[in-house]
SERO-4910 file (N, C-alpha, C, O; in steps of 0.05 Angstrom, whole numbers):
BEGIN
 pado doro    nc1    nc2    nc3   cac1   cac2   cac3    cc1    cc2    cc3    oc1    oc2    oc3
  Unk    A     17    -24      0      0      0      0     18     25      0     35     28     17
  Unk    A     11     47    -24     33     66    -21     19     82     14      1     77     31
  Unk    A     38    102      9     44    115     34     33    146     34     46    155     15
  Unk    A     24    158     39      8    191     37     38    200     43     54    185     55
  Unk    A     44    225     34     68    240     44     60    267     30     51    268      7
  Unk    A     64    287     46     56    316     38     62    325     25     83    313     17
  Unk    A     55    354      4     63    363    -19     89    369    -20    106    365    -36
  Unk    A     90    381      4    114    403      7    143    385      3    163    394     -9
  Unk    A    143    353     17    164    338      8    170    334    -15    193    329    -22
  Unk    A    148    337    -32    151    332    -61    169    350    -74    192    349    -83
  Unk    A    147    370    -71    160    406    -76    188    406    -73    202    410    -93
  Unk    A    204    401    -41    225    402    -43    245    382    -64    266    391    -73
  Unk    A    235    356    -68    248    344    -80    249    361   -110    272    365   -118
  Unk    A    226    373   -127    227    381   -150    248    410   -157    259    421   -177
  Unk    A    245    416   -125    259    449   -136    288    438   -130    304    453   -141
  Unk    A    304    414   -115    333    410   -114    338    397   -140    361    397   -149
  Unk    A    321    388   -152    325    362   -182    335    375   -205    336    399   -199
  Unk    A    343    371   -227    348    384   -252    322    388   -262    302    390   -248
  Unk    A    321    391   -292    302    393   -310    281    370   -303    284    346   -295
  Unk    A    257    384   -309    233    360   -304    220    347   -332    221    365   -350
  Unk    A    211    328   -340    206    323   -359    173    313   -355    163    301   -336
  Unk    A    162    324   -379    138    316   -381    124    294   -404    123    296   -429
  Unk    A    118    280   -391     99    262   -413     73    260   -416     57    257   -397
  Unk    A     67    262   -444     36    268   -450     25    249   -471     41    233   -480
  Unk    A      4    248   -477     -9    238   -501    -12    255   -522    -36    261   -524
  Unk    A      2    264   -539      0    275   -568    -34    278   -581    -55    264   -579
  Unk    A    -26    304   -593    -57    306   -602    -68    281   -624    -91    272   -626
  Unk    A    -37    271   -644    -37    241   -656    -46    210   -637    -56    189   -645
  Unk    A    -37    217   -612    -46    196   -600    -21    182   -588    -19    164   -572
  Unk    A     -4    197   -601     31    184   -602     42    196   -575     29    213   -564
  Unk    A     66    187   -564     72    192   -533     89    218   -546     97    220   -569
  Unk    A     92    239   -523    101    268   -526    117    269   -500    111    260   -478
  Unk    A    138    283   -506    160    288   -475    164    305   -474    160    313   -497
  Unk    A    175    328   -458    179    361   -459    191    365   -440    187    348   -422
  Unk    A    212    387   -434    217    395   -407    197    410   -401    185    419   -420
  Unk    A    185    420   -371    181    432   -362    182    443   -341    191    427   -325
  Unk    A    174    477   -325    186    482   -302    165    482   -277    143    492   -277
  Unk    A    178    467   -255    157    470   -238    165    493   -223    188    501   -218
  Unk    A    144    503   -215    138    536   -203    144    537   -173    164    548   -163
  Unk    A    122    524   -158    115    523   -127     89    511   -121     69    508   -135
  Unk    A     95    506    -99     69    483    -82     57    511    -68     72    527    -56
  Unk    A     29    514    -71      5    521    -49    -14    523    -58    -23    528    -80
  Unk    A    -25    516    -28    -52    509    -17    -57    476    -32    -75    469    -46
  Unk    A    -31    461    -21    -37    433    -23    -27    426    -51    -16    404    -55
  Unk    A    -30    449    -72    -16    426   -102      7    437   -108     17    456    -96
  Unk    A     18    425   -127     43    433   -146     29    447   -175      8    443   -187
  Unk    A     48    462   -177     33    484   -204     61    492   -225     83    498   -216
  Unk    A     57    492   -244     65    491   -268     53    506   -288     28    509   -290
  Unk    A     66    514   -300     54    535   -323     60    533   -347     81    520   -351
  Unk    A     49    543   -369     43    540   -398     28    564   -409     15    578   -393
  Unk    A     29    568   -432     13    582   -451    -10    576   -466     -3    556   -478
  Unk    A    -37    582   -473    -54    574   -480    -51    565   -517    -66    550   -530
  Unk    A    -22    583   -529    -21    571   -556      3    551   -554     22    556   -569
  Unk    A      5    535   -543     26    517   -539     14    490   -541    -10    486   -537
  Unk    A     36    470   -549     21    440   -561     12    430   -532    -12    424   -529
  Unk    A     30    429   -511     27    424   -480      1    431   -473     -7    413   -459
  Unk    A    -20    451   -476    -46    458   -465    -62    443   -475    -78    428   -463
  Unk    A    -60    449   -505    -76    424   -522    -77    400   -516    -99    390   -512
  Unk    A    -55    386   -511    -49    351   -506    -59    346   -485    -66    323   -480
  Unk    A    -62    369   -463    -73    365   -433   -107    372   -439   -123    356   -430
  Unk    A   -115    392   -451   -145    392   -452   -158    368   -463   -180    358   -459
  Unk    A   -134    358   -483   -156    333   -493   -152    299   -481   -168    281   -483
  Unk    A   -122    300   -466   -124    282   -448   -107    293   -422    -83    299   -425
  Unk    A   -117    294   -402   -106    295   -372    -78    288   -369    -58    300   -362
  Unk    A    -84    261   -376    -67    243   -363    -41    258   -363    -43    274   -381
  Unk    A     -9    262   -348     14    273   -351     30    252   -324     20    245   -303
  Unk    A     58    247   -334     83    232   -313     97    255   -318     95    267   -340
  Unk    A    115    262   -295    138    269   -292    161    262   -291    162    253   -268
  Unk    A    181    259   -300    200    253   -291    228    275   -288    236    290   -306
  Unk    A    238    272   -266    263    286   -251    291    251   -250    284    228   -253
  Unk    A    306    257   -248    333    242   -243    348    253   -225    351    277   -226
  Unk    A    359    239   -208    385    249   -193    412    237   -201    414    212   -200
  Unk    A    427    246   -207    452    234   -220    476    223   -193    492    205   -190
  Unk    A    469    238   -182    489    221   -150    488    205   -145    508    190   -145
  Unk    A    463    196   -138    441    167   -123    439    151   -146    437    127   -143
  Unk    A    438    164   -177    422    149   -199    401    146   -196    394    125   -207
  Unk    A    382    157   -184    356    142   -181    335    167   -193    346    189   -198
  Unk    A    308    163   -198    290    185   -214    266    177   -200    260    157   -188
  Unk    A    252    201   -207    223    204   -192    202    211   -203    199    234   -211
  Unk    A    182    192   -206    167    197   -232    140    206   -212    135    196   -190
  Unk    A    127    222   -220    105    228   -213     78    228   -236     82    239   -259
  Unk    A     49    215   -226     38    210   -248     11    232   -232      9    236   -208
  Unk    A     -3    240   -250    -41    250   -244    -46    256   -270    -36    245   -290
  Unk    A    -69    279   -269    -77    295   -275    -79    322   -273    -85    335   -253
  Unk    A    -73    333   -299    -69    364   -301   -104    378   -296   -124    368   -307
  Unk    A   -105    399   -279   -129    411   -282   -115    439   -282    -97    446   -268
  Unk    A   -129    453   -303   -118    482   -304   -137    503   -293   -161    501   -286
  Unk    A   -121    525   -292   -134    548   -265   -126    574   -281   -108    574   -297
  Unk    A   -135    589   -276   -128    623   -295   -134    635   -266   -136    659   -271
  Unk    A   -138    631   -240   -138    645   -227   -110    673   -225    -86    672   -228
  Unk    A   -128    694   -218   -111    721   -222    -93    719   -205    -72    724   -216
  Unk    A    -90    713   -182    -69    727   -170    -44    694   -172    -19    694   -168
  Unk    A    -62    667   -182    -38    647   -181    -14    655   -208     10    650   -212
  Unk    A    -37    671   -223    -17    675   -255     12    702   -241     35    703   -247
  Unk    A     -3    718   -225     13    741   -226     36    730   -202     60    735   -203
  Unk    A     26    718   -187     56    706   -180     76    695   -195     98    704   -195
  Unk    A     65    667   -213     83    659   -233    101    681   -246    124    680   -252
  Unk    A     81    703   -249     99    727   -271    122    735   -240    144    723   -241
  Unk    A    119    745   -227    138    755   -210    153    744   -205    174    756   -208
  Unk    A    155    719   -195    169    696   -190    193    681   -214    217    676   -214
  Unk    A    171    679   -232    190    664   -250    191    689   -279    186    680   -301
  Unk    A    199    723   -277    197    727   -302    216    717   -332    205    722   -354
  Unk    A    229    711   -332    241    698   -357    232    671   -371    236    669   -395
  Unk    A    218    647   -352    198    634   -359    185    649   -372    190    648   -396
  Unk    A    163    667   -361    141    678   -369    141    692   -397    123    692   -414
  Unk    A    166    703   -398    174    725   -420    168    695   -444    149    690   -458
  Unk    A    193    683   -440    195    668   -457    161    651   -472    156    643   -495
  Unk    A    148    650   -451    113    638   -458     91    664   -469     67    666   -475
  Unk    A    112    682   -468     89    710   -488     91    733   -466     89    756   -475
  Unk    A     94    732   -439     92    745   -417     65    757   -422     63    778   -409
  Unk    A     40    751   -437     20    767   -436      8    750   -416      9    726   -419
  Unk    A     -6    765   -392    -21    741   -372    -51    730   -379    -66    715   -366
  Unk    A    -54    741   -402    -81    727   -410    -78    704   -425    -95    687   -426
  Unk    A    -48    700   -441    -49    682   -453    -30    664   -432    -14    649   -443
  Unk    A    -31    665   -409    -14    642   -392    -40    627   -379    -63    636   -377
  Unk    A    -30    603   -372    -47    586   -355    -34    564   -336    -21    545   -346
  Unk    A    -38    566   -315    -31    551   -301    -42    517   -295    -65    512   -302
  Unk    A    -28    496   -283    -37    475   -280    -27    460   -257     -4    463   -249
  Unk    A    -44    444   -246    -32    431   -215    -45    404   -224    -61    402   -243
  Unk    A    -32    375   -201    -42    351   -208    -57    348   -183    -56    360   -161
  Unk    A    -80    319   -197    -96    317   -179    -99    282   -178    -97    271   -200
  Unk    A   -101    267   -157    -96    246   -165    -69    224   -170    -68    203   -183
  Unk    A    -47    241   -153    -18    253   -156    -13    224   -138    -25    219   -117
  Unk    A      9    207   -153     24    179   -141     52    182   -156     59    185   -180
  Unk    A     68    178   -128     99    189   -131    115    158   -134    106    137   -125
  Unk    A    135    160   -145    156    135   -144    180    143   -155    189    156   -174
  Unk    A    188    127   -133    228    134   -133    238    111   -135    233     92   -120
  Unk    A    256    110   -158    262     82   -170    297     88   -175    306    110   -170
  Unk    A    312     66   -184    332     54   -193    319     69   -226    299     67   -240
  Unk    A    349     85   -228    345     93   -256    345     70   -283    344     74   -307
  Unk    A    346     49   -272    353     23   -292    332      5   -288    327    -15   -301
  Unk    A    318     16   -265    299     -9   -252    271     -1   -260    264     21   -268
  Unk    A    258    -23   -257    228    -22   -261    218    -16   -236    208      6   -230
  Unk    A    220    -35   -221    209    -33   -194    214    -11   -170    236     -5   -162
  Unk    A    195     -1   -161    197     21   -140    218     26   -115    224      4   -107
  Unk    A    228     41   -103    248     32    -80    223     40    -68    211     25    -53
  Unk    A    213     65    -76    190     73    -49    164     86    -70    167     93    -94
  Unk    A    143     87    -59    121     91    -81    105    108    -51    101     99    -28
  Unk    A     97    138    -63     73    154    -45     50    167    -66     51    174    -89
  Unk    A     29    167    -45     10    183    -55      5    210    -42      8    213    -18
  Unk    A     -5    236    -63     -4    255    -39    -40    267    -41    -55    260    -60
  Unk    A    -46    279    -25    -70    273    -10    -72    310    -32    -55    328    -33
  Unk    A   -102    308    -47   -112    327    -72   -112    354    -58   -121    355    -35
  Unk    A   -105    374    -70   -105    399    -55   -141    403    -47   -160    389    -56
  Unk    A   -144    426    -29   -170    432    -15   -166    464    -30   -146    474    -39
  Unk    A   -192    473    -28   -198    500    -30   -185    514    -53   -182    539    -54
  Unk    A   -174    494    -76   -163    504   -102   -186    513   -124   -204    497   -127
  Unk    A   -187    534   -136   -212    538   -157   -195    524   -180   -174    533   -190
  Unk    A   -209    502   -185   -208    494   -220   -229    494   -242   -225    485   -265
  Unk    A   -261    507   -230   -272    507   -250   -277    475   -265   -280    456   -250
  Unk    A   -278    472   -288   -292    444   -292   -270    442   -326   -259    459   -341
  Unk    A   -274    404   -327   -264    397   -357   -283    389   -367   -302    380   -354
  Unk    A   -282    392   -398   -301    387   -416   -289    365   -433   -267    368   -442
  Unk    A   -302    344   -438   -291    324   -452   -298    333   -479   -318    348   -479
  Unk    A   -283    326   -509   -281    339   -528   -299    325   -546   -292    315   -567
  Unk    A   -324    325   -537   -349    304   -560   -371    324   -566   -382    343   -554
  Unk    A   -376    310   -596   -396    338   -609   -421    339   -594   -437    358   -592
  Unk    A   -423    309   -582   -463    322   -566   -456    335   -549   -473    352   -546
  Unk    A   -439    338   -535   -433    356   -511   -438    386   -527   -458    399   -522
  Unk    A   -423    391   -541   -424    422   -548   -446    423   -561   -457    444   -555
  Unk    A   -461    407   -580   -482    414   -587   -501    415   -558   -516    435   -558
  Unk    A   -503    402   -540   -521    399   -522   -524    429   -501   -544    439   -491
  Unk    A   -493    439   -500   -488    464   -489   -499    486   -512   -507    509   -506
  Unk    A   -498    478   -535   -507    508   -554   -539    506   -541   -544    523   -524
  Unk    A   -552    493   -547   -577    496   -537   -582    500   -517   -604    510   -515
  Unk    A   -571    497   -495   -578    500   -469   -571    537   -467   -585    553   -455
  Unk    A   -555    542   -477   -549    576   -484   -569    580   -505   -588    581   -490
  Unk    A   -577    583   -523   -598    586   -538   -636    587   -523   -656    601   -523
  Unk    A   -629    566   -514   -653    560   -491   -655    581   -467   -676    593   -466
  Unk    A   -637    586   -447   -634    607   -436   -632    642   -449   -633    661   -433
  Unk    A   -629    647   -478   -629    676   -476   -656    672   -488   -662    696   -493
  Unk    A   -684    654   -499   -704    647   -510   -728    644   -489   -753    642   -492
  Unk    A   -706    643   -457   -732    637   -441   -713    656   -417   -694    647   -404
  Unk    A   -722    680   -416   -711    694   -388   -718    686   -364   -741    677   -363
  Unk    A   -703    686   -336   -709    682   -315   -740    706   -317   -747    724   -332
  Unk    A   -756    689   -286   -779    710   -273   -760    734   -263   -755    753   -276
  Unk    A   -752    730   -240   -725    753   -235   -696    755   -233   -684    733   -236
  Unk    A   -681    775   -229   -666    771   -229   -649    766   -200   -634    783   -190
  Unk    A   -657    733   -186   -642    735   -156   -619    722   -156   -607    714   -176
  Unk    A   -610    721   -128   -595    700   -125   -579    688   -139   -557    693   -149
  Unk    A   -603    657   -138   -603    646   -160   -593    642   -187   -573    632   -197
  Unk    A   -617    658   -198   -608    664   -235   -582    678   -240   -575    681   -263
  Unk    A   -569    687   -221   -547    706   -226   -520    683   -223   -497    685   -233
  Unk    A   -531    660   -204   -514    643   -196   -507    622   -223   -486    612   -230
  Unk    A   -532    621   -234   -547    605   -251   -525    607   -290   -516    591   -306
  Unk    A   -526    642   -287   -515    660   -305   -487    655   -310   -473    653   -331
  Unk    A   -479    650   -277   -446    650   -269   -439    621   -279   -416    617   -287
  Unk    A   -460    597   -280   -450    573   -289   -446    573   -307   -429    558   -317
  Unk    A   -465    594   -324   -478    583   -359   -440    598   -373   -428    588   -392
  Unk    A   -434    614   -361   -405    633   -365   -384    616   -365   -366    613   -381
  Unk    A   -390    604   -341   -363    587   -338   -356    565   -356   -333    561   -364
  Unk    A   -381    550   -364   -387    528   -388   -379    547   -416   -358    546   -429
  Unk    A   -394    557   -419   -391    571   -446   -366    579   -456   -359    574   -479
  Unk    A   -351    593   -436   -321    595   -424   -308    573   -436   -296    573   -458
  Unk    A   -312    552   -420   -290    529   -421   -294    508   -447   -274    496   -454
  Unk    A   -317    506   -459   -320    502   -487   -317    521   -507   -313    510   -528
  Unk    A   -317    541   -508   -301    561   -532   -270    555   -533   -259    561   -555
  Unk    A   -254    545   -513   -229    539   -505   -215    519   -527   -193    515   -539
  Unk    A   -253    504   -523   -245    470   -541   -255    480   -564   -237    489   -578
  Unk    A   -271    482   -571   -289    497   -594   -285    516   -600   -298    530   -584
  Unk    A   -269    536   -621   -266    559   -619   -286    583   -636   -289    607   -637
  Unk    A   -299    557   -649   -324    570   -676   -347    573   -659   -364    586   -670
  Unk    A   -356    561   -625   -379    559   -616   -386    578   -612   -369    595   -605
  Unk    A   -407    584   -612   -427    612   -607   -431    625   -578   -455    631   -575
  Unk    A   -420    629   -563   -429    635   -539   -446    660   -534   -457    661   -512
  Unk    A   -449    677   -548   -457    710   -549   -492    702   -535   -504    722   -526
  Unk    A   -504    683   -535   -535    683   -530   -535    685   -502   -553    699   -494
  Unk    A   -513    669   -476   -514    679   -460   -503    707   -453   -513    718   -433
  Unk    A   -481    722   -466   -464    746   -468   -487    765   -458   -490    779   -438
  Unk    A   -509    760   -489   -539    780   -483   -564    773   -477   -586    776   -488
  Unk    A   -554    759   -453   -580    751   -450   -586    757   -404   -604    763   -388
  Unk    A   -552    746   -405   -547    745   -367   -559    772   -359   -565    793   -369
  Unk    A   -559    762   -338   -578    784   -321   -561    794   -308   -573    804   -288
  Unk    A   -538    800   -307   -517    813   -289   -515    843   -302   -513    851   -326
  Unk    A   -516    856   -281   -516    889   -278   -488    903   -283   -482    925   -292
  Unk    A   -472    881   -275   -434    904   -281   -425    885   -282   -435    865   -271
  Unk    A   -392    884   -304   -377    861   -300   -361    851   -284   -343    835   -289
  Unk    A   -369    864   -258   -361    858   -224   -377    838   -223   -365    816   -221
  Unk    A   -400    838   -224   -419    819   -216   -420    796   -227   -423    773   -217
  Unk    A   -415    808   -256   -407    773   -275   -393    766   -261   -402    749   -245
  Unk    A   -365    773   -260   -340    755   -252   -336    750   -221   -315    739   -214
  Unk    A   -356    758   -203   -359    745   -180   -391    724   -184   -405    720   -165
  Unk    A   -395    717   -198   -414    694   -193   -399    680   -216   -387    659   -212
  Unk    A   -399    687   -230   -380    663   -259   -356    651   -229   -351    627   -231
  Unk    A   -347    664   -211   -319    652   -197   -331    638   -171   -320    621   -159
  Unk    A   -357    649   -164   -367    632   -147   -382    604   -157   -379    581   -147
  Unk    A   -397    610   -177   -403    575   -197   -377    560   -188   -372    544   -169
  Unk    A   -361    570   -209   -328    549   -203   -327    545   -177   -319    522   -172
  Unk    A   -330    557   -159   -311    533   -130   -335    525   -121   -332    515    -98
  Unk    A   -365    526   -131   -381    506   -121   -380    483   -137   -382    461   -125
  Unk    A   -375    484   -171   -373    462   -180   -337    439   -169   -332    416   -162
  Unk    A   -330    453   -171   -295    449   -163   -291    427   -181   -286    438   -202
  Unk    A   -289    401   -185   -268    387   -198   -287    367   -219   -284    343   -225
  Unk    A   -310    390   -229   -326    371   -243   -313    361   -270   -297    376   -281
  Unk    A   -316    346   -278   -309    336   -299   -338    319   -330   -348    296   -330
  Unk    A   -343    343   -351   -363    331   -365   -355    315   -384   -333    320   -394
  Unk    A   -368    297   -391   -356    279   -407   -379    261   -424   -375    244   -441
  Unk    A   -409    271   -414   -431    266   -430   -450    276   -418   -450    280   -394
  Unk    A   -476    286   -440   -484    307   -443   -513    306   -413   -528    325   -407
  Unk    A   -512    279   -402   -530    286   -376   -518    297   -359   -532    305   -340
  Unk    A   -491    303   -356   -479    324   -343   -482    344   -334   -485    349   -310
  Unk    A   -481    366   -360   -493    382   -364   -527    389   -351   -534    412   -346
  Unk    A   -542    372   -348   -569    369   -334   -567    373   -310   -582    389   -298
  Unk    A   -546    359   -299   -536    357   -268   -520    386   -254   -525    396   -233
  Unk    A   -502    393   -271   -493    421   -260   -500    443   -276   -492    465   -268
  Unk    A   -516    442   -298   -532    465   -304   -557    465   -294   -576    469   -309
  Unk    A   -561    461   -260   -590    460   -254   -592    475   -233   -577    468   -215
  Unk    A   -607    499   -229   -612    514   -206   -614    507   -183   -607    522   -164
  Unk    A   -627    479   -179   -631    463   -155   -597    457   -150   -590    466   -128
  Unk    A   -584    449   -159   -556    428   -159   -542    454   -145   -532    452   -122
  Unk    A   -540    483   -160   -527    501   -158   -533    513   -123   -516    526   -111
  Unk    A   -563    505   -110   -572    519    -97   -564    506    -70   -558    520    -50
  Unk    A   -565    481    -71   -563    464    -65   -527    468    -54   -514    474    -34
  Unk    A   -523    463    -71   -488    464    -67   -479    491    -42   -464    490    -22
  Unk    A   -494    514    -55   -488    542    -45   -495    541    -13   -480    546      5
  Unk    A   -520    532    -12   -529    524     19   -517    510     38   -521    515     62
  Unk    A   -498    488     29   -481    476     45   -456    476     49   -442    458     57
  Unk    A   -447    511     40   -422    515     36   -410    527     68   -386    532     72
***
């Protein structure tokens, strides 16, 4: 049975290591390797950054899956770490990255709209014999708390067709008022619409644009950011999904027991 061991051991192991390498699934399907830099551990994950026109964002929106690997050349031994990427645009995690790491950043466009950050979830560590198969020691580390990731969209046409309509349907049938609720409601339909234009770049989103009931774009972007950490680590991947967290009850529901 592996062993739980905290981020921060990790962390340290990654910032003494050389270059980190990443392995992905190719948008071909074919295996992909990259260096990449890890940043810093908080609030429980490890975070890493990328650019939104880079092959790396792509290969992760359309499959998760990512290993790490680090080597130590003293010991010979390497440390592979395996999860899932979930990405975050939160404001103030990007503007650290820029402060912290500016020459990374420069080099990824330094524009902060086009950066995006990513942490793993689902995260199992192993430290091996650089020659060996077998583990010397194998941990798991326990998923960060209180991270906003907003939600993934699996890349299938009923989904996006199922989301055009559900935006179509909403600027065709207005809320009774504008409470709570519908504003909460508004903040989901944003966040979806959001995160499929990402995958979809031809999709139409403008029916919710003119249709939300939000008064200033303060208001948008505090209920579009409150949806996200009620949904937190949803993941859609068929189109009853969508039924389930595009539902006022689900949303209300969630909000009440926060």
């Amino acid at each position: 049975m592996k062993k739980i061991v905290e981020v921060s051991a990790i962390a340290a192991l990654l910032e003494q290591s050389g270059p980190v390498y990443a392995g992905t699934v190719g948008l071909d399907g074919r295996p992909q390797l990259r260096p990449v830099c890890f940043l810093f551990q908080q609030d429980g994950a490890l975070y890493f950054l990328t650019a939104k026109s880079r092959r790396l964002y792509a290969e992760l929106c359309k499959t998760p899956d990512i290993q790490l690997c680090v080597s130590e050349r003293e010991t010979e031994t390497c440390l592979r770490i395996t999860g899932k990427a979930c990405f975050t645009e939160e404001k103030g995690l990007i503007s650290r990255c820029i402060l912290e790491r500016p020459a990374m950043t420069a080099a990824l466009g330094g524009d902060e709209k086009a950066l995006i950050a990513f942490f793993l979830l689902g995260v199992r560590v192993e430290r091996s014999a650089c020659y060996e198969e077998a583990p010397l020691e194998a941990w798991t580390l326990p998923d960060p708390s209180g991270v906003l990731v907003g939600i993934t969209i699996r890349k299938k046409t009923e989904l996006r067709d199922r989301l055009a309509r559900i935006l179509e349907r909403r600027e065709a049938e207005p809320p009774a008022e504008a409470d709570e609720t519908a504003k909460l409601y508004d903040g989901a339909l944003f966040l979806f619409a959001e995160a499929a234009k990402a995958i979809w770049p031809r999709m139409d989103i403008r029916p919710i644009e003119r249709a939300a009931v939000f008064e200033t774009w303060d208001q948008r972007e505090r209920y579009t950011k409150l949806a996200a950490e009620l949904i937190g680590n949803a993941v859609i991947d068929k189109p009853e999904d969508l039924s389930y967290w595009l539902n006022p009850e689900t949303l209300r529901t969630l909000r009440d027991s926060e």
